[in-house]
C-alpha positions as a Markdown table, in Angstrom:
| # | Residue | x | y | z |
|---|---|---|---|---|
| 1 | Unk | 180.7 | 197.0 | -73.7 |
| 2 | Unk | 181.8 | 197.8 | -70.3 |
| 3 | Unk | 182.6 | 201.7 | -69.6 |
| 4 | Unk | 185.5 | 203.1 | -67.4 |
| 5 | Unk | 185.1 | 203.9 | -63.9 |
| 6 | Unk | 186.2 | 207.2 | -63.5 |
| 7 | Unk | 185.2 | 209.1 | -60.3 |
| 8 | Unk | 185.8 | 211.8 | -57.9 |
| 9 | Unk | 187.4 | 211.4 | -54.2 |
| 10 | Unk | 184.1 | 210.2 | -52.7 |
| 11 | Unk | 184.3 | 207.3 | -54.4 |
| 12 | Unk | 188.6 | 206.9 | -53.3 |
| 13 | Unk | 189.1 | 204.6 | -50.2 |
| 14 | Unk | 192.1 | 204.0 | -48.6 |
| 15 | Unk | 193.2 | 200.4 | -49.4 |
| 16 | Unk | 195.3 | 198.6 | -46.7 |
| 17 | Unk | 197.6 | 195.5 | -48.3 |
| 18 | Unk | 197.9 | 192.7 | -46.8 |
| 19 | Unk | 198.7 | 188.9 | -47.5 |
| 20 | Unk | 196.0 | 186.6 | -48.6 |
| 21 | Unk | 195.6 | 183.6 | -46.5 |
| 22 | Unk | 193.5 | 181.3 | -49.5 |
| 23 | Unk | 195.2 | 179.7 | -52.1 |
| 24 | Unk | 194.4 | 179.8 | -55.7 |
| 25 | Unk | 193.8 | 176.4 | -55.9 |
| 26 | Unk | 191.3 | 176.0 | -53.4 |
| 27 | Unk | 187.8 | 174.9 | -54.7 |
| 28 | Unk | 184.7 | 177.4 | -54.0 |
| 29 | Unk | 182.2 | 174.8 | -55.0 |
| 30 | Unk | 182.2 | 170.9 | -54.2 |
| 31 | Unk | 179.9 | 170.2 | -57.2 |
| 32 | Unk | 181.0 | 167.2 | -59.5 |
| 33 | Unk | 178.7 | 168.8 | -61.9 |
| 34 | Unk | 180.1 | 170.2 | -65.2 |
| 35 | Unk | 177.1 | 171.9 | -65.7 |
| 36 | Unk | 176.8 | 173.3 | -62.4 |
| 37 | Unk | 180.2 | 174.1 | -62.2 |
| 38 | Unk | 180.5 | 175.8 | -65.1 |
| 39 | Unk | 177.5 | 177.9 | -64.4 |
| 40 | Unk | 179.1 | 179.2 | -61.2 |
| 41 | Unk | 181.9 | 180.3 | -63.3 |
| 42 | Unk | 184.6 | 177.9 | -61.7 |
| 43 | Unk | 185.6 | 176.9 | -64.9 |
| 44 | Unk | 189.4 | 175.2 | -64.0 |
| 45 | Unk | 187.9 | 172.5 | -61.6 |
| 46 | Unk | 185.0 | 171.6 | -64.7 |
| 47 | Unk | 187.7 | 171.5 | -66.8 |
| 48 | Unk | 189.8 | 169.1 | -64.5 |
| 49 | Unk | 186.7 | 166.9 | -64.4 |
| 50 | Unk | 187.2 | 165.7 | -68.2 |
| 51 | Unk | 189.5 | 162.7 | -67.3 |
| 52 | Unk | 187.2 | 161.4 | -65.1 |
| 53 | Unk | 184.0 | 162.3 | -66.3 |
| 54 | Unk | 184.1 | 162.2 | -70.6 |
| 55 | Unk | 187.7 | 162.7 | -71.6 |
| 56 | Unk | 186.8 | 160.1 | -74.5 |
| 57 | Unk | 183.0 | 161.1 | -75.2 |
| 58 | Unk | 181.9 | 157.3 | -74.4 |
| 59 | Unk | 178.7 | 157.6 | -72.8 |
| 60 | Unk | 178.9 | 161.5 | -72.4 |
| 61 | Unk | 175.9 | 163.6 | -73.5 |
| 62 | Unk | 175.9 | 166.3 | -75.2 |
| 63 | Unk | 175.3 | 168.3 | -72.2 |
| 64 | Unk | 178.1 | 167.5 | -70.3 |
| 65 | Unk | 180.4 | 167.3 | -73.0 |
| 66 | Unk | 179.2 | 171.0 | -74.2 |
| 67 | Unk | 179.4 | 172.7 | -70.7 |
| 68 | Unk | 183.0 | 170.7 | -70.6 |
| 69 | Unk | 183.7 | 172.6 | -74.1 |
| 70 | Unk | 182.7 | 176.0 | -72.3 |
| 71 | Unk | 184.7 | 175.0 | -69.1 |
| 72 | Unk | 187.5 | 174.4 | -71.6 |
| 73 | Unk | 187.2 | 177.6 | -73.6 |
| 74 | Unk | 187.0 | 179.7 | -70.6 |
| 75 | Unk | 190.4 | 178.0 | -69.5 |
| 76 | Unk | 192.1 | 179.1 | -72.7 |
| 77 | Unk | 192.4 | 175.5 | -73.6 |
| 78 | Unk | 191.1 | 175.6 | -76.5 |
| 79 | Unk | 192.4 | 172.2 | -78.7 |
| 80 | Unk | 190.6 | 170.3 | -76.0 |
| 81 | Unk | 187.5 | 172.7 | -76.2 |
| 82 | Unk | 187.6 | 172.3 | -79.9 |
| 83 | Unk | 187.1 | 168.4 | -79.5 |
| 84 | Unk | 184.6 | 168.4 | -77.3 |
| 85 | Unk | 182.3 | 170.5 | -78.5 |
| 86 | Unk | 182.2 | 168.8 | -81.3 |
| 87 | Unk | 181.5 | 165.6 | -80.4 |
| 88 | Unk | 179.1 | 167.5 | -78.9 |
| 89 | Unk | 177.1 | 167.9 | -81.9 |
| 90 | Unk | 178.4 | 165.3 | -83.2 |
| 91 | Unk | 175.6 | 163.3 | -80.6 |
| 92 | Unk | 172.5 | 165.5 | -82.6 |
| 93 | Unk | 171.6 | 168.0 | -79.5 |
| 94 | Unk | 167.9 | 169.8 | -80.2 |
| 95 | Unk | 168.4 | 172.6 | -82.6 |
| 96 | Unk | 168.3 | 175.6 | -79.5 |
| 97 | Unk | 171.4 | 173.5 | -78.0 |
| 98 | Unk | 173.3 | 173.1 | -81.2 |
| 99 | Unk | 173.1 | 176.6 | -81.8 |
| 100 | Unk | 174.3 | 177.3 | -78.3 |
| 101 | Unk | 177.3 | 175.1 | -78.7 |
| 102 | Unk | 177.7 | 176.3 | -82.9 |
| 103 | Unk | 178.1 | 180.3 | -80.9 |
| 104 | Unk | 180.9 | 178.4 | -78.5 |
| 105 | Unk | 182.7 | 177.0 | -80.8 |
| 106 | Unk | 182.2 | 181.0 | -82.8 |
| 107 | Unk | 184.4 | 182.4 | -79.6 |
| 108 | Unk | 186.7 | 179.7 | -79.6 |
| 109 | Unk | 187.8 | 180.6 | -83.4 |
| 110 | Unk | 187.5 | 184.2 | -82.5 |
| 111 | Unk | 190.2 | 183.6 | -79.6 |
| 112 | Unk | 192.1 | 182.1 | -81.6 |
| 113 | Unk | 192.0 | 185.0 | -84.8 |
| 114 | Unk | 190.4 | 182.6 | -86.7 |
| 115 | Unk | 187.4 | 184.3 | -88.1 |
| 116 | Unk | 186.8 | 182.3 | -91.6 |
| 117 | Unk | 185.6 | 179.4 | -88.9 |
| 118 | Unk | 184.3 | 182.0 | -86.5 |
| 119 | Unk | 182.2 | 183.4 | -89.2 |
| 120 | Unk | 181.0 | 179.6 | -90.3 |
| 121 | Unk | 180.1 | 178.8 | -86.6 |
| 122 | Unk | 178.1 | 181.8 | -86.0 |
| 123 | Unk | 176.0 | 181.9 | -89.0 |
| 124 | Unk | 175.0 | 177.8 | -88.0 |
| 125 | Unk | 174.1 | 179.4 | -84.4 |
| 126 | Unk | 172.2 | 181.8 | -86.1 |
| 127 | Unk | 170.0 | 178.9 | -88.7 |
| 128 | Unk | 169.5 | 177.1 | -85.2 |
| 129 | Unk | 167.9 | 180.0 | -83.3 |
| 130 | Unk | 170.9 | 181.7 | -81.6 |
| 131 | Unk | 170.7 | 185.2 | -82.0 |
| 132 | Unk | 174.0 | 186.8 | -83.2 |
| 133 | Unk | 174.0 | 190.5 | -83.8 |
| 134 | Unk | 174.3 | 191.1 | -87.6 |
| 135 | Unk | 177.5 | 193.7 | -87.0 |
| 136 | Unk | 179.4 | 191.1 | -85.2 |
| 137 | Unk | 178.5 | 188.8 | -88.4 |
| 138 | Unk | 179.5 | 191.4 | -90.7 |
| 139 | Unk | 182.8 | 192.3 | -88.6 |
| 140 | Unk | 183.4 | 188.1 | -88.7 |
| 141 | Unk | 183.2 | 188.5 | -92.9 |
| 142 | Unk | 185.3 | 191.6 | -93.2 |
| 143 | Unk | 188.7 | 190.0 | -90.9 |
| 144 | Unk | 187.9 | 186.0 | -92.7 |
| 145 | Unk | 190.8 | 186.5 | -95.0 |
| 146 | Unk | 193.0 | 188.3 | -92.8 |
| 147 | Unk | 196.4 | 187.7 | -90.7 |
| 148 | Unk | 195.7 | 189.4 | -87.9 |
| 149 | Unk | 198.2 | 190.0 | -85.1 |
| 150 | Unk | 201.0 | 189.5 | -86.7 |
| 151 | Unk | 204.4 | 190.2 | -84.7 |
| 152 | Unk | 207.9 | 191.1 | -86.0 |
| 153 | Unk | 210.8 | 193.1 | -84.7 |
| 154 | Unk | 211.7 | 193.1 | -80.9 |
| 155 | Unk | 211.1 | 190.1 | -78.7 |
| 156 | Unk | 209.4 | 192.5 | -76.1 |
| 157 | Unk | 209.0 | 195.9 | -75.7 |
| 158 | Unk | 209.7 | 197.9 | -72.2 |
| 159 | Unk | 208.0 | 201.3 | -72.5 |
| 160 | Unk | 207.1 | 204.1 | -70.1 |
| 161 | Unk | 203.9 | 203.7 | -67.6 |
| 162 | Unk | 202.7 | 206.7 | -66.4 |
| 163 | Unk | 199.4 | 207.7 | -64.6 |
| 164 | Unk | 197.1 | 211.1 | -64.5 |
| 165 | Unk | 193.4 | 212.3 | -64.6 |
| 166 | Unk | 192.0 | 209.8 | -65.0 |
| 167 | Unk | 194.4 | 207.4 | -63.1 |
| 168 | Unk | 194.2 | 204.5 | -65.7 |
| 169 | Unk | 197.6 | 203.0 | -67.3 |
| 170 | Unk | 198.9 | 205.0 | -70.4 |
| 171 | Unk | 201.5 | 204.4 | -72.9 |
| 172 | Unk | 203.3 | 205.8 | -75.8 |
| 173 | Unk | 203.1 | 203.6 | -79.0 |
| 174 | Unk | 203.4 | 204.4 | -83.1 |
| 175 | Unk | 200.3 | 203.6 | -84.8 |
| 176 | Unk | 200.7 | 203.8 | -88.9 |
| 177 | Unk | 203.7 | 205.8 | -88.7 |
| 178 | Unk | 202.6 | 208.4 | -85.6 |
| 179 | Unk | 203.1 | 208.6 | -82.0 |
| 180 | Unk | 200.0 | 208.6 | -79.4 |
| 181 | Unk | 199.0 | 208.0 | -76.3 |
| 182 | Unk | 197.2 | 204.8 | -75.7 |
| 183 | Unk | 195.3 | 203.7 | -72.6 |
| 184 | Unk | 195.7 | 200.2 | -71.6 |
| 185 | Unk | 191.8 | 198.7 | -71.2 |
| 186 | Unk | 191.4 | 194.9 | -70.6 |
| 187 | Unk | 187.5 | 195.7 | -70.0 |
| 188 | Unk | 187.2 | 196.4 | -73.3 |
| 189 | Unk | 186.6 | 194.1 | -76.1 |
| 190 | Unk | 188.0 | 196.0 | -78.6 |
| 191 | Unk | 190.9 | 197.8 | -79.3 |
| 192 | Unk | 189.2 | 201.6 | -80.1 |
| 193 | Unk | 190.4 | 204.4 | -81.8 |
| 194 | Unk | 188.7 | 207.7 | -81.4 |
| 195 | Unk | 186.9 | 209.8 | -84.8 |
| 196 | Unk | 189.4 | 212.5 | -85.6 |
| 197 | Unk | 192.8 | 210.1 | -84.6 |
| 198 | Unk | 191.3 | 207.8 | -87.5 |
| 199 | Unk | 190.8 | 209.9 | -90.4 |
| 200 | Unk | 194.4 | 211.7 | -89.1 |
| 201 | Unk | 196.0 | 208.2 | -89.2 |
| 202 | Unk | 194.1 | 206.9 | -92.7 |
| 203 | Unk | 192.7 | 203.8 | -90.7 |
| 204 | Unk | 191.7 | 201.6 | -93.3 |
| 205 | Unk | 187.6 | 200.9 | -93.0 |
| 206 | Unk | 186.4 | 197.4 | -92.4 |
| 207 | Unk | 183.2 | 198.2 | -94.2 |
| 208 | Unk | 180.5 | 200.3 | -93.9 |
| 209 | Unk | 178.6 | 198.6 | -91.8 |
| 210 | Unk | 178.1 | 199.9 | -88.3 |
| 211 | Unk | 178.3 | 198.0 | -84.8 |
| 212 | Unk | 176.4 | 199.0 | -81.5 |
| 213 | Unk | 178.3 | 199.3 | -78.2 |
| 214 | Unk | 176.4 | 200.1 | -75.0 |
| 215 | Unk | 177.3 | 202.3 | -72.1 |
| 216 | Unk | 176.8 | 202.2 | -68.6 |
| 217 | Unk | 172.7 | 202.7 | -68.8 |
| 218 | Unk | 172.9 | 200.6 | -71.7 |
| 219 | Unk | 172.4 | 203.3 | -74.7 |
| 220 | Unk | 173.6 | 202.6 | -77.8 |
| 221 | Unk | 177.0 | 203.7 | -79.2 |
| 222 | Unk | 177.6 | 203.5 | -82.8 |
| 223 | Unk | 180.8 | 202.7 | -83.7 |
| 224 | Unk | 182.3 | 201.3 | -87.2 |
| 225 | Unk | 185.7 | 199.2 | -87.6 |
| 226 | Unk | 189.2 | 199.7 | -89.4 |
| 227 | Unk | 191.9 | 198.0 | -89.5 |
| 228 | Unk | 195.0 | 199.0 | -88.5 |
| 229 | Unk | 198.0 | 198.1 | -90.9 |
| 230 | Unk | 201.3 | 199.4 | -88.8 |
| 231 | Unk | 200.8 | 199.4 | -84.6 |
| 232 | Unk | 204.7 | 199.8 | -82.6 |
| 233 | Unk | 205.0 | 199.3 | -78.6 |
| 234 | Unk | 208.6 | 200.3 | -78.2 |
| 235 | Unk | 210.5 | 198.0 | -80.6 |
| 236 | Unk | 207.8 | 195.3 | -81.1 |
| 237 | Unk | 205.6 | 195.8 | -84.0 |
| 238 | Unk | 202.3 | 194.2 | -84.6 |
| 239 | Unk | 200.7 | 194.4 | -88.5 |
| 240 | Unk | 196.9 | 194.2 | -88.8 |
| 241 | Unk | 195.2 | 195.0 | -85.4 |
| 242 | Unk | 191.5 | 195.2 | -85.7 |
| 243 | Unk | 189.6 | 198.1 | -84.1 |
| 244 | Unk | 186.6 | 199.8 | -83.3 |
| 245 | Unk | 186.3 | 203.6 | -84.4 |
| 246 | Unk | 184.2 | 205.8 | -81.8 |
| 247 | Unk | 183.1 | 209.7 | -82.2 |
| 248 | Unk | 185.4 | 212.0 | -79.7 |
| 249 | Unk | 182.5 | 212.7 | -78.0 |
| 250 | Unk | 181.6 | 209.2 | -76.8 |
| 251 | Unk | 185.5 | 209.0 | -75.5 |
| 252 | Unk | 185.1 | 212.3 | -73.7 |
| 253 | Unk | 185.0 | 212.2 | -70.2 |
| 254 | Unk | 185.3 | 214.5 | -67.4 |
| 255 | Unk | 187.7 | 214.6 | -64.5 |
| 256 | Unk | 188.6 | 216.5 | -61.5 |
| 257 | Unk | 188.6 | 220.2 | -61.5 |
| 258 | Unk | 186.1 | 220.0 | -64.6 |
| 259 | Unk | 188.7 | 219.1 | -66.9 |
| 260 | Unk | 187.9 | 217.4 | -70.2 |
| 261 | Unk | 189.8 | 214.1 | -71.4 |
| 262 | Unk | 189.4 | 212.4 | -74.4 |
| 263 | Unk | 190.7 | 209.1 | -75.2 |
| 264 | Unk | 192.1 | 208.8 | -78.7 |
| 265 | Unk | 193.4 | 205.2 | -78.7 |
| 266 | Unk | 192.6 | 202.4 | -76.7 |
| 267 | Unk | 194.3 | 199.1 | -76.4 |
| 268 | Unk | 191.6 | 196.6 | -75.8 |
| 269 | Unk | 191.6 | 192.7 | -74.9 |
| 270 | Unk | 191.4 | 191.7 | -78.7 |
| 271 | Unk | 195.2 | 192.8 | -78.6 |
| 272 | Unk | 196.4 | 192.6 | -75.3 |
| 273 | Unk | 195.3 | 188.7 | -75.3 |
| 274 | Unk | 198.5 | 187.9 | -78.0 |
| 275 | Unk | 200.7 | 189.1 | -74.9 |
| 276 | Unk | 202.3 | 188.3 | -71.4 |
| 277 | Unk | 201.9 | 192.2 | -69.8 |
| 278 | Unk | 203.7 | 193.6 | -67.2 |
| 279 | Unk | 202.2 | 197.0 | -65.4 |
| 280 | Unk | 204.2 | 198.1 | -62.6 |
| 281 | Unk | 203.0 | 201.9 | -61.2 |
| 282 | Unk | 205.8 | 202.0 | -59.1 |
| 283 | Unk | 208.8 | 201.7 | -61.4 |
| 284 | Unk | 206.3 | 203.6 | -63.7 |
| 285 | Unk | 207.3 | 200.7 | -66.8 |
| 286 | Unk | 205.0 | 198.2 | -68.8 |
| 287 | Unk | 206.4 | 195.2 | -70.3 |
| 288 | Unk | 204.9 | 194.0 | -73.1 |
| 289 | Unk | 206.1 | 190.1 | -74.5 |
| 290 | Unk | 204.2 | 188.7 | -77.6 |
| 291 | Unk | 203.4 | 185.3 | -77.2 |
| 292 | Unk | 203.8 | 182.1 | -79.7 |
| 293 | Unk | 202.3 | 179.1 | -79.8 |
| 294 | Unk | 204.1 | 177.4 | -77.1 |
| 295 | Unk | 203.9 | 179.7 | -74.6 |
| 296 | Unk | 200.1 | 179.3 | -74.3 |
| 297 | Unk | 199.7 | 176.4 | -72.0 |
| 298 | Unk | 197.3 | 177.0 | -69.2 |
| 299 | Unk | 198.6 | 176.6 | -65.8 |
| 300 | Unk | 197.0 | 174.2 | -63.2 |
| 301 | Unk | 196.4 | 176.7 | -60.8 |
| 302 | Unk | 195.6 | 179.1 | -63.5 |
| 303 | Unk | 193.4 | 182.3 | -61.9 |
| 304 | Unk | 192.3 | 184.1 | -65.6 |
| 305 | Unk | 189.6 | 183.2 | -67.7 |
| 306 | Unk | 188.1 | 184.0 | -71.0 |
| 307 | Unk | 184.3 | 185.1 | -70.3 |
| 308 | Unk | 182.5 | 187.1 | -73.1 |
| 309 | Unk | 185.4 | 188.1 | -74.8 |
| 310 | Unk | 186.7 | 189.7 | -72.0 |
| 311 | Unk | 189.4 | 188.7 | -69.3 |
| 312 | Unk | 187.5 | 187.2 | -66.1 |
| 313 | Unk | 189.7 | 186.8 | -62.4 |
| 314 | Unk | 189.0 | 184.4 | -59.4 |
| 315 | Unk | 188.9 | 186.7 | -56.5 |
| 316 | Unk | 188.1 | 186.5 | -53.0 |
| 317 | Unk | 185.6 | 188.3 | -50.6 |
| 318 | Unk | 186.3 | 189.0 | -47.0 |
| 319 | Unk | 188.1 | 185.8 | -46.9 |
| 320 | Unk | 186.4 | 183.6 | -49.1 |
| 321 | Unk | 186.9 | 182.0 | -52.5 |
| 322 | Unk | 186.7 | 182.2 | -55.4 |
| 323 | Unk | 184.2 | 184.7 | -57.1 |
| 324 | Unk | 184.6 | 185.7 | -60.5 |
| 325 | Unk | 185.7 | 189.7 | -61.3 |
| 326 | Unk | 186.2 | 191.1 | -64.8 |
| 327 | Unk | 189.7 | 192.3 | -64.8 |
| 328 | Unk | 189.7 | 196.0 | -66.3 |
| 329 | Unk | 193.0 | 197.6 | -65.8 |
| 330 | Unk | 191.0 | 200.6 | -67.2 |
| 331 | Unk | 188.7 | 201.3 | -64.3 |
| 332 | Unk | 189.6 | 203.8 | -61.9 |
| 333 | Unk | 187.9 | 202.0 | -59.5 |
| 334 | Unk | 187.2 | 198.4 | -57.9 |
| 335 | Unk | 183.6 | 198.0 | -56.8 |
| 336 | Unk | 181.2 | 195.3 | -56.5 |
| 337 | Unk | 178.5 | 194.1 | -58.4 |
| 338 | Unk | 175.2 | 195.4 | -56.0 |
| 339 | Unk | 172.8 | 192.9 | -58.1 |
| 340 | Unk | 175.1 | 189.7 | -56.3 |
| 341 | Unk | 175.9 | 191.3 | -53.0 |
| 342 | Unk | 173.5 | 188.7 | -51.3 |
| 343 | Unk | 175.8 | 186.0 | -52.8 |
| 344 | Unk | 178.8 | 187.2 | -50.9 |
| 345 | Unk | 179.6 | 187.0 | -47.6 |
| 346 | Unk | 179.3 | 191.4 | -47.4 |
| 347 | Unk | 177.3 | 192.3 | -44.9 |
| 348 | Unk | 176.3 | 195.9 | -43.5 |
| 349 | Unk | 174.0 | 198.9 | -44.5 |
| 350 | Unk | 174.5 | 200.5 | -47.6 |
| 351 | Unk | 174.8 | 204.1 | -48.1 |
| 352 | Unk | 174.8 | 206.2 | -51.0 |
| 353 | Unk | 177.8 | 208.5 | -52.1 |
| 354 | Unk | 178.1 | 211.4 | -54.2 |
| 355 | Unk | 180.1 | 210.2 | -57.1 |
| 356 | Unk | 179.3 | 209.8 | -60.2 |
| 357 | Unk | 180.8 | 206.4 | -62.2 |
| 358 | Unk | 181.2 | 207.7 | -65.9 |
| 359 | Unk | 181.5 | 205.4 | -68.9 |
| 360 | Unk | 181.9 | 205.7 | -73.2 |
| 361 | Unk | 179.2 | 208.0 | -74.6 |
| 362 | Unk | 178.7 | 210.3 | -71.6 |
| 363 | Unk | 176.9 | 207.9 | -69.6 |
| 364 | Unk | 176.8 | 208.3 | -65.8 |
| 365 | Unk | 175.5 | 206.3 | -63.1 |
| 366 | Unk | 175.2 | 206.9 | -59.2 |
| 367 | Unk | 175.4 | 203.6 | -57.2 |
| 368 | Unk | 175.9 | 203.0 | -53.1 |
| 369 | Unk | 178.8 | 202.1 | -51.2 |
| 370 | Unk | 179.4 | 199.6 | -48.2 |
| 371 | Unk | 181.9 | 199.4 | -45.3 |
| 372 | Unk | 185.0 | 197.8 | -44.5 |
| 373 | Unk | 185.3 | 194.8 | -47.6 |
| 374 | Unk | 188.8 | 193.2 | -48.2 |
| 375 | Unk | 188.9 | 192.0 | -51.6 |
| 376 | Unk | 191.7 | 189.7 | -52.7 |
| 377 | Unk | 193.9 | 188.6 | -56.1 |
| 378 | Unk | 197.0 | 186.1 | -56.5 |
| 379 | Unk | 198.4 | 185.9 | -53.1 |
| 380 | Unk | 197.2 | 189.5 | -52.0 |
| 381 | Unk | 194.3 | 191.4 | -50.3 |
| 382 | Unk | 193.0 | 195.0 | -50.3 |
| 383 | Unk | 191.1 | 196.0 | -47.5 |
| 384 | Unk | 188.4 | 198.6 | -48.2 |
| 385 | Unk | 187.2 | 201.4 | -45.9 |
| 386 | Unk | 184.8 | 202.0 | -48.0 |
| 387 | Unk | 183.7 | 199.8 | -51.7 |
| 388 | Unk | 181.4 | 201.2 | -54.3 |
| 389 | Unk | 178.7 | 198.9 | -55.5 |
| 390 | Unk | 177.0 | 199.1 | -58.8 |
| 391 | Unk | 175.2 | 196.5 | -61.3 |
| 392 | Unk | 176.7 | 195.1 | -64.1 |
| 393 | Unk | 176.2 | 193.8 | -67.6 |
| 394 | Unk | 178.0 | 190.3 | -66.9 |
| 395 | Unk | 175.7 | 187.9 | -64.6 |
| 396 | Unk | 178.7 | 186.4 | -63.4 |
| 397 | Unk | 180.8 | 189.0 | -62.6 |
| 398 | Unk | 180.9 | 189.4 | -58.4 |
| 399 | Unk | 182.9 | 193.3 | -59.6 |
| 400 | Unk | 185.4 | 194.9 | -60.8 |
| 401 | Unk | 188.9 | 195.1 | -60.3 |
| 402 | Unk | 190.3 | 198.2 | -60.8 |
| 403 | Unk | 193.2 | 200.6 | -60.4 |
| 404 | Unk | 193.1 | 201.5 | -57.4 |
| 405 | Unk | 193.8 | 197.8 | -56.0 |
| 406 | Unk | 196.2 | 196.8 | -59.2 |
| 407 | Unk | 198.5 | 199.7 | -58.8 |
| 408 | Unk | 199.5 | 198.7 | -55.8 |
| 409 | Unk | 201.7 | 196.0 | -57.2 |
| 410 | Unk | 203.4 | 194.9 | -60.1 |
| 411 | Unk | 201.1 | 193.5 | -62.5 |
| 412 | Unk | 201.6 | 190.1 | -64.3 |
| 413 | Unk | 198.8 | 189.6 | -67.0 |
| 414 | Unk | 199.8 | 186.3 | -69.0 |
| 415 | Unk | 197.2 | 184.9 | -71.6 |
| 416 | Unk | 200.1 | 182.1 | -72.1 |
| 417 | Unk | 199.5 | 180.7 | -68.7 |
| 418 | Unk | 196.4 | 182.4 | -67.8 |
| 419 | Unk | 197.5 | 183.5 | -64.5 |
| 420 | Unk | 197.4 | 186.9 | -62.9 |
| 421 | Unk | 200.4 | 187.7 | -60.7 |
| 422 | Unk | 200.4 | 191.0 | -58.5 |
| 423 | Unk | 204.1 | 191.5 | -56.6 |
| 424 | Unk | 204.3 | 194.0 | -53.6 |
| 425 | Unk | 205.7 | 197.1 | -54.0 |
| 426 | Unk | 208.7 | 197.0 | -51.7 |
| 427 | Unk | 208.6 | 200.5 | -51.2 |
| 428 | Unk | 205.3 | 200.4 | -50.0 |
| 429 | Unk | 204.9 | 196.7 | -48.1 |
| 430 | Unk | 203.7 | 196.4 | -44.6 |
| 431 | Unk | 199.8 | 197.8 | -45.8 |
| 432 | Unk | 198.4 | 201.4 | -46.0 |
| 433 | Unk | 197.1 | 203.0 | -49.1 |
């Protein structure tokens, strides 16, 4: 699981807005490979390939039609992921690639909150050789007869944004009857709840078995999983949100002046994927609209991807396109992965700075930083005097992107089209930080 960024000044740059010159629909890679394409995580042109290349499975090996049904699933088109991943194994694939294609097709039903087939397709992944952590199968069993997600009241919900230490979004919402604070965190998988705002609230257990999440050095966090029967933003009500339940300890983290903060609820991308969200830091308001079964149509020049579980973004670097950043409107920070720097077209010496990145379970982590790199999302750029760079979990993540670009604009996040928006601040257009 990835951790928050949170940091001191040396690791706060002044970022100078300005438009960006390459449109989302341009093509990174000139591959007519599926496989490759996929691969290179430019998901929306593999997927705009099917017509041409095995819309109708005649001919089509397994191969192809399997990275299709990734390209697909990655799009958030998930009907035509469905079907082609199953004719996938419909063609008999070796047992290593069926299981492969069997743990696809376990996301896909995931995405979609549908964890009875979720649960099937991950324990065939498992017979062919895919490893699938036992939690995540137990998890899959305790949610298979369950209506998660389930919306009622208000047609959206228009809350209060506010900002502090650390400077991540925050809102007020009711959870089982009770008001808290709730950090909104697309870099999380999960929803989390912390220890002691559990047992206050009576979470309902999932269980007893326990799940492992990882911090930034990659130790082990034991977490287990509850159910939440009642969750309110503003007037919109959502019944049955599953979550993870973390000690206090492993959601404490430290902030300027020594001060301690712990975060007791988090809203993670297992919920904030049923929405259209709207974050805007400079009318200090988030927007919240649920969405139904016709608003999810992927747009052609859609920018957001599912990778992992977690929300993926085409971004460019220093003028180029398109490179693939998680989207975690929980990090503090926007910094690039150091691990794929020689990928990019960054160049410069490094040097190292004395911040520390901090993440769940009291994990810290120094990295380097590098000189003058625009980064750029939607329409816009943010031009860096100076960019953090760390390694990452995700081998196809180029970075983060963080706060420190995304509140600079109004925020669109719509898992209906899969499109990231960012609007200017009018107040503050014409660049600076």
């Amino acid at each position: 699981m990835i951790a928050w960024a949170l940091a001191g000044c040396a690791l706060r740059s002044d970022v100078t807005i300005t438009p960006l010159f390459i449109l989302p629909t341009e093509e990174r890679y000139s591959s007519n490979s599926i496989r490759v394409l996929v691969e290179r995580g430019d998901f929306a042109k593999a997927a705009r390939l099917a017509k041409d290349v095995v819309e109708t499975g005649e001919g089509a090996s397994f191969k192809q039609l399997a990275a299709l049904g990734d390209a697909e699933l990655a799009c958030g088109r998930f009907d035509d992921a469905r079907r082609h991943l199953r004719q996938a194994l419909d063609l008999h694939p070796f047992r290593t690639e069926a299981g492969q294609i069997e743990w696809s097709l376990s996301q896909l039903e995931y995405l979609t909150n549908d964890f009875g087939d979720a649960l099937k397709w991950a324990l065939a992944a498992t017979e062919h050789g895919t490893t699938v952590k036992q939690w995540h199968v137990e998890y899959l069993k305790s949610l298979a007869g369950t209506r998660v997600y389930q919306f009622s009241g208000e047609r959206e919900a228009r809350v209060p944004l506010a900002f502090g230490k650390p400077e991540v979004p925050r809102v007020n919402i009711e959870v089982e009857g009770k008001q808290s604070p709730a950090i909104v965190d697309s870099g999380a998988v999960l929803s989390i709840v912390a220890e002691s705002l559990a047992k206050e609230l009576g979470v309902a257990p999932l269980g007893e078995f326990r799940g492992t999440f990882f911090g930034l050095l990659g130790e082990p966090i034991e977490v287990r999983f509850g159910l939440v029967k009642d969750l309110r933003i503003g007037g919109v009500r959502v019944a049955n949100v599953p979550v993870a339940i973390m000690s206090d300890q492993a959601l404490k983290f430290v902030v300027r002046n020594k001060e301690s903060f712990v975060m007791r609820f988090i809203l993670g991308a297992n919920l904030l994927k049923e929405f259209r969200i709207e974050l805007d830091a400079g009318k200090g308001e988030a927007v919240f609209q649920p969405l139904t079964a016709e608003d999810r149509k992927p747009a052609i020049d859609q920018n957001l991807f599912h990778v992992g579980f977690r929300p993926f973004v085409h971004g460019s670097i220093n003028h180029r396109a398109w490179y693939l950043f998680v989207l975690d409107t929980g990090s503090e920070v926007t910094f690039l992965n150091k691990d794929l720097l020689i990928k990019t077209p960054v160049r410069g010496a490094e040097k190292i700075h004395g911040a520390t990145l901090q993440g769940l379970g009291g994990s810290k982590k120094r990295g380097s930083k590098i000189a003058n790199v625009e980064v750029g999302v939607d329409k816009w750029a943010g031009k860096f005097g100076e960019l953090p760079l760390y390694g990452t979990e995700h081998s196809q993540a180029f970075g983060i992107i963080g706060q420190d670009l995304l509140k600079k604009f109004r925020v669109v996040i719509d898992y209906g089209s899969m499109k990231v928006e960012l609007t200017r601040h009018l107040a503050l257009f014409g660049g600076g930080s």
